[in-house]
MINU-883508 format. One record per atom (N, C-alpha, C, CB): x, y, z. Coordinates in steps of 0.2 Angstrom, whole numbers, plus 5000, padded with zeros to 4 digits. Glycine has a CB too. Example, Ala and Ser with C-alpha at 12.3 -4.5 7.8 and 13.67 -1.06 7.14 Angstrom:
<atoms>
506649725039
506249785039
506649845039
505749785045
506449895035
506849955036
506450005039
507049975029
</atoms>
This chain:
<atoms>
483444824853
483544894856
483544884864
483044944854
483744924867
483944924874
483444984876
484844934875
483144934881
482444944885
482545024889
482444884891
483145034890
483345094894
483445144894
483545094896
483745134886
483945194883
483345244882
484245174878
482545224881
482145254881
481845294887
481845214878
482145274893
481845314899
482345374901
481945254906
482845384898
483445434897
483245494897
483945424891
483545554902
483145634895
483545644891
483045724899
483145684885
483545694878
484145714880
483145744873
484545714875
485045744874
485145854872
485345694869
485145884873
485245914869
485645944863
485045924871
485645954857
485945954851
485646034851
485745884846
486146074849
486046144849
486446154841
486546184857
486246154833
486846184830
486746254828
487046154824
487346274828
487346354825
487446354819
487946394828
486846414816
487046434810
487246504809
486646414806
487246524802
487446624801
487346614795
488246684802
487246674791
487046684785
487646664779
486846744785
487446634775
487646604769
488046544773
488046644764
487746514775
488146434779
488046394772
487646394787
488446344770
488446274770
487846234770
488746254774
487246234765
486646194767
486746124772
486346184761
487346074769
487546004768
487846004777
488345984761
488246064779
488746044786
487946044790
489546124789
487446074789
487246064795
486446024793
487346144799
486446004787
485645944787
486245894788
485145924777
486845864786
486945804787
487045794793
487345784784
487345824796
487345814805
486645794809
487545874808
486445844807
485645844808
485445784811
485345854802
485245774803
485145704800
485145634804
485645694795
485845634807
486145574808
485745564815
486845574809
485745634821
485445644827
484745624826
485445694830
484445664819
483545624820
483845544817
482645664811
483845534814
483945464812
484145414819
484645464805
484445444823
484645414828
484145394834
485145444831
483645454833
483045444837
482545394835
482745514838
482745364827
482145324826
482545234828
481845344815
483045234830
483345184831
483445174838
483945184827
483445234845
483345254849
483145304852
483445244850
482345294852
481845344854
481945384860
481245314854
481945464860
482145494864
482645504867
481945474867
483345474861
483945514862
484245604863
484245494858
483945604857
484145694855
483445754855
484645704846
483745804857
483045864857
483545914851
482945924868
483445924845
483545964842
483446024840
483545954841
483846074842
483946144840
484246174835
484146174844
484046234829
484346254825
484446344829
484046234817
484846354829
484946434835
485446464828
485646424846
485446524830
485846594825
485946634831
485146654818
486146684828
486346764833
485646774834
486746854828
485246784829
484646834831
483846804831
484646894826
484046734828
483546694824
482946714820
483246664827
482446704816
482446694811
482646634804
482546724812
482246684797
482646624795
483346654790
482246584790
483846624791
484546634788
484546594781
485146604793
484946624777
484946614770
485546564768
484846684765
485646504766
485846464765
486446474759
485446434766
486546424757
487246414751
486746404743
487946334753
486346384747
485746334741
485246364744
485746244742
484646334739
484046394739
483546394744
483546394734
483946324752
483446344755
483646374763
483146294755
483246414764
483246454771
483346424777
482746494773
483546444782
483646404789
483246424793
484346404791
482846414797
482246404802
482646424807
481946334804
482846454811
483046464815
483046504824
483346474812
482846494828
482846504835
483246554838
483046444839
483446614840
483946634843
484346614849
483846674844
484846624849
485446574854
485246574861
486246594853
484946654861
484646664868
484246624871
484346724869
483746594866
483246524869
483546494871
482746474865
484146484873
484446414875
484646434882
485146384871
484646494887
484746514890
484346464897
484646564888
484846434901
484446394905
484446324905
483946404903
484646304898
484546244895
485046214896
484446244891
485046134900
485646114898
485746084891
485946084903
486446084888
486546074881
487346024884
486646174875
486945964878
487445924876
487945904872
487445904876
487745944866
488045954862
488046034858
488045904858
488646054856
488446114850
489046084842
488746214855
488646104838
488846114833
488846164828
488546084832
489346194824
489546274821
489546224814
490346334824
489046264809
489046234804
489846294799
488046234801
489946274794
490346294791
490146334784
490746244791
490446354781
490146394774
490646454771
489446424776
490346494766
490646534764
490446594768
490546544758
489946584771
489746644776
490446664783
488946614780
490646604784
491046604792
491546644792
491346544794
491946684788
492346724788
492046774790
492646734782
491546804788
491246864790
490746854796
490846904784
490546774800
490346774805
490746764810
489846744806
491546744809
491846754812
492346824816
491946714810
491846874812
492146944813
491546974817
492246984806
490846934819
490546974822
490746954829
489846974819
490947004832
491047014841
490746974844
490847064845
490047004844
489446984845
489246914845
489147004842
489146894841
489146804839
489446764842
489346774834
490346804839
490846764844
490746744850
491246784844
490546824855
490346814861
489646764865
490446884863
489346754859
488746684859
489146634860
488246674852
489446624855
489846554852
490246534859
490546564845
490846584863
490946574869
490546544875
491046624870
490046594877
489546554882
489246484881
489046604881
488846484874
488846414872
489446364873
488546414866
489846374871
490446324873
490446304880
491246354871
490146394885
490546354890
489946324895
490946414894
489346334893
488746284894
488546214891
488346304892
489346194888
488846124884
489446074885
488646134875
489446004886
489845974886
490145934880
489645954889
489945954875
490245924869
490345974864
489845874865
490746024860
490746064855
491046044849
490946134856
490646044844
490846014837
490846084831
490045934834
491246074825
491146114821
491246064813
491646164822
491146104806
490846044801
491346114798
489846014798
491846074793
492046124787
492346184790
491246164783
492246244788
492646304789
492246344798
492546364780
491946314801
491646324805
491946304810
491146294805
492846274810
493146284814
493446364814
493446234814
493446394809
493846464810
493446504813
494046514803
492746494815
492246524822
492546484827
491346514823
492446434829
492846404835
493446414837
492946364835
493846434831
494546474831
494846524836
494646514826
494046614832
494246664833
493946664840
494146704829
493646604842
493246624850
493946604855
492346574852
494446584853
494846554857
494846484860
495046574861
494346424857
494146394861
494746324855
493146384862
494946334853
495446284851
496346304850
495146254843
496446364854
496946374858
497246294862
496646444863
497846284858
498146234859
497946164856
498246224866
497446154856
497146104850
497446064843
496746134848
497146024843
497145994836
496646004833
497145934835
496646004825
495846024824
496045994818
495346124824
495446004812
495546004806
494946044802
495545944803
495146074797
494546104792
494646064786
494446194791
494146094781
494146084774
494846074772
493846144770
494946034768
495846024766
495746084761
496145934760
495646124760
495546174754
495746254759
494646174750
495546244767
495746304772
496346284776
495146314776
496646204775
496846204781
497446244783
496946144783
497746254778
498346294777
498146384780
498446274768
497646404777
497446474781
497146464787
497046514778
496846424792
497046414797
497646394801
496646394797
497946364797
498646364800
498846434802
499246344794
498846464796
499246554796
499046574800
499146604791
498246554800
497846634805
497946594812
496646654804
497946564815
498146544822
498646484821
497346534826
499046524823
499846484827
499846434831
500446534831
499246454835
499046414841
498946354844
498746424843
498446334836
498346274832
498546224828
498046284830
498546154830
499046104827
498446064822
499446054834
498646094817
498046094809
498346014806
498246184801
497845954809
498045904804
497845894797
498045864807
497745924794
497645944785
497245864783
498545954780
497545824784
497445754781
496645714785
498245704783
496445754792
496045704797
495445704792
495945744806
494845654794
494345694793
493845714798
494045674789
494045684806
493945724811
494345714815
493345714813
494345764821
494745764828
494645744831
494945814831
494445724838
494145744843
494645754847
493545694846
494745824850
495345834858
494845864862
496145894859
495045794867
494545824873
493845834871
494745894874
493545874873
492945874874
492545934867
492945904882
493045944863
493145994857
493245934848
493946064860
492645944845
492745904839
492845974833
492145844838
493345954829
493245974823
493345924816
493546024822
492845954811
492845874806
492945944798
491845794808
493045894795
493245924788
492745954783
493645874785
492845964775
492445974773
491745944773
492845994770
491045964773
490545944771
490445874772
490445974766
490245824771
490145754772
490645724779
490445724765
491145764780
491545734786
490945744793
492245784787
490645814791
490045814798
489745744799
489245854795
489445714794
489345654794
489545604799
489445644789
490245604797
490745544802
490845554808
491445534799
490845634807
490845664814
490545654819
490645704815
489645664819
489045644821
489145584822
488545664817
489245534816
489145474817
489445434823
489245444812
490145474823
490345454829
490345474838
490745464828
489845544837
489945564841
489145514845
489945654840
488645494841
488245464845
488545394845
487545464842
489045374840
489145304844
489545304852
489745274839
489745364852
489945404859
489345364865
489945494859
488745404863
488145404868
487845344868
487645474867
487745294863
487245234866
487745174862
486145234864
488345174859
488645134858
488745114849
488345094862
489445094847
489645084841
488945034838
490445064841
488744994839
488344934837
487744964835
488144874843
487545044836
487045064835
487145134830
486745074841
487845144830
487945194822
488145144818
488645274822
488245084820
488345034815
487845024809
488444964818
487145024814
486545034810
486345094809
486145014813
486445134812
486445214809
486645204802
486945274813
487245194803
487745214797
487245174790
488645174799
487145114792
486945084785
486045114782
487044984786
485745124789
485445154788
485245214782
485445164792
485945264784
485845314778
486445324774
485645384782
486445234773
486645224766
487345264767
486145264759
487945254772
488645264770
489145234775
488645344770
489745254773
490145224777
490145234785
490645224773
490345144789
490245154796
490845214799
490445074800
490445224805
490845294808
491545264807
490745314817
491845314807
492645304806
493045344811
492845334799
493345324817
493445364821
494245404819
493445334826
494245444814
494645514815
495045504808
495145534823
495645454810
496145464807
496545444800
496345444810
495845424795
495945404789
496045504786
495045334785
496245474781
496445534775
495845544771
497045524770
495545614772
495145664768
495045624762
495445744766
495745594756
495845574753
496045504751
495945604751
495645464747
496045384745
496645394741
495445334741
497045354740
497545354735
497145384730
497745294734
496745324728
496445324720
496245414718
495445264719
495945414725
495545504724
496245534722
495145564732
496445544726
497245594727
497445584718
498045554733
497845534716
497945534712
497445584704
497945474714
496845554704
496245574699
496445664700
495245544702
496545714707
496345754709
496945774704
496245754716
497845744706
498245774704
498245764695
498745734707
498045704693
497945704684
497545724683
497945634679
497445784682
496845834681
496645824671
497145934683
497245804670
497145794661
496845734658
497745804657
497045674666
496845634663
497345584658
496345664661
497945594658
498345574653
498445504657
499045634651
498545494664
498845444668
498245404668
499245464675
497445414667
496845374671
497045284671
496145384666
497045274662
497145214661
497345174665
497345194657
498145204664
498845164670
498545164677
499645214670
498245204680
498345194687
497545174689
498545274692
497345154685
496545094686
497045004682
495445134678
497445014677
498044944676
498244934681
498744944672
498644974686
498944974694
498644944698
499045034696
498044964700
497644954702
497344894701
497344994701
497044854697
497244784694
497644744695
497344804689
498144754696
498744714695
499344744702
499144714687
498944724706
499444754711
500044714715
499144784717
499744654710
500444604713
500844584707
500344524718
500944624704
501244604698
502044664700
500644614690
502544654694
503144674694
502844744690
503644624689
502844834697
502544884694
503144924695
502044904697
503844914694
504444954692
504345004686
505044914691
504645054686
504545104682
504545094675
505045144682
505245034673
505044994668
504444954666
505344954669
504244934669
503444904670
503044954667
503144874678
503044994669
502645054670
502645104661
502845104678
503045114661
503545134656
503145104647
504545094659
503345034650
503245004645
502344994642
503644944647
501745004647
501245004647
500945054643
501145014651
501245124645
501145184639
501645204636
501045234640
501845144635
502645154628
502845204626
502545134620
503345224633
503445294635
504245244637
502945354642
504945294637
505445264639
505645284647
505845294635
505845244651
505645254659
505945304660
505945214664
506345354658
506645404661
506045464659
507545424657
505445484653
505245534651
504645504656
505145544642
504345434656
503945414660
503845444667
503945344661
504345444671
504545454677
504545524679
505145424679
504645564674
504745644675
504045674672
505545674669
503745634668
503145654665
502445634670
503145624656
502545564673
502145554678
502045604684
502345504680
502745604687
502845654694
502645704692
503445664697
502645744686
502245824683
501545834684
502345844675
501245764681
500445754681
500145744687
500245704677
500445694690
500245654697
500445694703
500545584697
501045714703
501145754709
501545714714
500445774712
501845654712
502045604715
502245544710
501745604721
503145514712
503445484709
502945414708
504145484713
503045384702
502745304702
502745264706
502945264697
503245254710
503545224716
503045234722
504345254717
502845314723
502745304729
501645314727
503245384735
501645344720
500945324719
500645244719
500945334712
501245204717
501045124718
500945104724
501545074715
501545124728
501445104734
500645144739
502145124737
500345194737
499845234740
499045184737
499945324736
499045154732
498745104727
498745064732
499045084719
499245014734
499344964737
499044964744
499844954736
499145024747
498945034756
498245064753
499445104761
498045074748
497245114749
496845014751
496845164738
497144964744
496944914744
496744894751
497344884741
497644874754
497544854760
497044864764
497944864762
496944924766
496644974771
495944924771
496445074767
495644924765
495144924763
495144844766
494944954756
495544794763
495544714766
495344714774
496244664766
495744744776
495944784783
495044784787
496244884782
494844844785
494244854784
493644804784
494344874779
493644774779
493144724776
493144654777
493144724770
493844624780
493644564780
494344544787
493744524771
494344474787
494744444795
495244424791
494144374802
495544424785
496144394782
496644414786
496244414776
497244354789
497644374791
498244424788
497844324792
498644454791
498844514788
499444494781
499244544795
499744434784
500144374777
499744404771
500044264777
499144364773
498544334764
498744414763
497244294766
498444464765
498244554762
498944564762
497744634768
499444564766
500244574761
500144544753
501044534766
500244484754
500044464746
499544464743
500144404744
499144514745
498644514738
498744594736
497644514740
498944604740
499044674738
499844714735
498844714744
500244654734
500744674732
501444684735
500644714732
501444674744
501944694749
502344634750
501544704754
501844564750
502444504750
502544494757
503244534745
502544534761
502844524769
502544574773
503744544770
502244544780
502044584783
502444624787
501644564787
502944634787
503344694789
503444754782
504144674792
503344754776
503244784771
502744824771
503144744766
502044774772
501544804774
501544874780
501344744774
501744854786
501544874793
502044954790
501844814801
502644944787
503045014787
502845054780
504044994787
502545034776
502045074769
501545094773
501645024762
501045054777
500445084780
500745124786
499945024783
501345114790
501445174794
501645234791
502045154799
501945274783
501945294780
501345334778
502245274779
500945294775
500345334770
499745344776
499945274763
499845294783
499045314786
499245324793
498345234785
499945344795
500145334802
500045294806
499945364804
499845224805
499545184811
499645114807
498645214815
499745074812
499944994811
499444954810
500244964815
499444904805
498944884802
498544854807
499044844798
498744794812
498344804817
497944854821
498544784821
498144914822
497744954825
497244984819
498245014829
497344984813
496945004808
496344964809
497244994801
496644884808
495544844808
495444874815
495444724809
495844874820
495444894826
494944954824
495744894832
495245004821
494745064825
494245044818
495045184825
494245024812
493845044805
493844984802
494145084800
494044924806
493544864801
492744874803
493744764803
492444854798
491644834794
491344794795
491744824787
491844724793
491644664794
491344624795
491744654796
491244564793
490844504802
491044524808
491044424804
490844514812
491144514817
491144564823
491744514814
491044634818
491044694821
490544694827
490844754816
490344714835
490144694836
489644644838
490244714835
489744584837
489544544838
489144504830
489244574842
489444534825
489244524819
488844574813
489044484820
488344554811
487744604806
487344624811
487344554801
487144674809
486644694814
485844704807
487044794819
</atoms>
């Protein structure tokens, strides 16, 4: 640990809650900030604030402790946080709040939201021209409700500027995790992260969903499972429709029309989504040159590779290990 970081004043960490919030958007965030203080002591001062304070009733059966937002008057604040929930539609209608949510924005140098907690950061106008993301399940009605906003559906967090938003529930997580790698350095959410048992910060731009998920999400019946864990399995083998076809001794033409119904996407481009989850993940995990992970995973050529992954994850495989390998190495290695 670094001697110096302890002589620092706290940070302050302000989150906002309202009634029927999202227990998860706003313990997991939480979380990560106490957890960060036990790795370096004296980082964050934590606040839980409401409109009026008291305690606020949650999604789950427990109540939220809460401060009113007016204590914070005075204070400087370094970060704010809007937790998200079923509640936020109707706290995004209160004036009042909103006009909290405002002031605190414009007293703090970092504003974050978790889940549907960006549609309060919305209606206050503070992501007017922005990028944001919510819940893949809202993003679309935040699309509708504000024009203004450039809704990337797929993120699981943003950061523009000085304004974060992150996705449904557990994205808080990655959020946070990133936002203190911000304040004393990636080498130390490295250890955060493994600390509380999950994956290292991930800065923004992986997809809400893995292939594999996407897929499971689309075969809701389950008719495809086997085949696309065989795929999965054998990703360098000969996986043409014929191949495929012939696995569930189906005829390629009923295969291909009956898959795309279940799955939601042609065999061709499912395989290829299989194959870049793989990669991602070599990418990720280990220093294999990019050749060896083209052939393990199917691609055969690192230009194969580089224009599938520019497709499924927007970004080139080089810049992929950079922001989300795991590794050795990371850092200076294991921590």
């Amino acid at each position: 640990m670094n001697d110096n970081m302890t002589s620092i004043s706290a940070k302050l960490v302000a989150f906002v809650v309202f009634p029927n919030l999202k227990l998860l958007d706003i313990t997991g965030p939480m979380q990560v900030f106490a957890d960060a203080n036990q790795i370096s002591p004296g980082q964050y001062d934590l606040k839980v604030v409401s409109a009026n304070g008291g305690a606020i009733p949650s999604d789950a059966v427990l109540p939220v402790a809460t401060d009113p937002i007016s204590s914070l008057k005075g204070n400087q604040i370094n970060t704010v946080i809007v937790a998200g929930g079923a509640g936020a539609p109707v706290a995004a209608e209160d004036d009042v709040f909103i006009e909290q949510i405002r002031d605190l924005a414009a007293r703090t140098g970092r504003l974050g939201s978790v889940c549907t907690g960006a549609f309060i950061l919305a209606k206050a106008g503070l992501l007017v021209g922005r990028s944001a993301v919510t819940h893949w399940d809202s993003c679309d009605r935040l699309k509708d409700a504000f024009a203004d906003i450039t809704v990337q559906k797929d993120a699981i967090y943003i950061k523009d500027g000085d304004i974060w938003t992150s996705a449904g529930v557990t994205a808080g997580i990655d959020m946070s995790l990133a936002m203190v790698a911000e304040d004393i350095g990636r080498k130390y959410a490295l250890k955060l992260a493994r600390s509380l048992v999950c994956y290292l910060v991930r800065p923004g731009g992986q997809s809400q969903f893995s292939g594999p998920l996407q897929q499971q999400i689309g075969d809701s019946t389950g008719k495809f499972g086997d085949l696309n864990i065989w795929i999965s399995d054998n990703l360098t083998s000969d996986l043409s429709v014929e191949t495929l076809a012939e696995q569930v001794r189906m005829s390629p033409r009923n295969f291909a029309r009956r898959y795309k119904q279940h799955i939601g996407v042609s065999p061709a481009k499912a395989v290829e989504a299989l194959r870049v989850d793989a990669a991602c993940r070599l990418l990720e995990e280990s220093e294999l040159p990019l050749t060896v992970i083209a052939n393990r995973c199917g691609f055969f050529d690192d230009e194969r590779l580089r224009r599938a992954l520019m497709r499924g994850r927007n970004v080139a495989p080089g810049v992929y290990r950079e922001r989300f390998r795991t590794g050795p190495g990371v850092d200076g290695g294991a921590i």
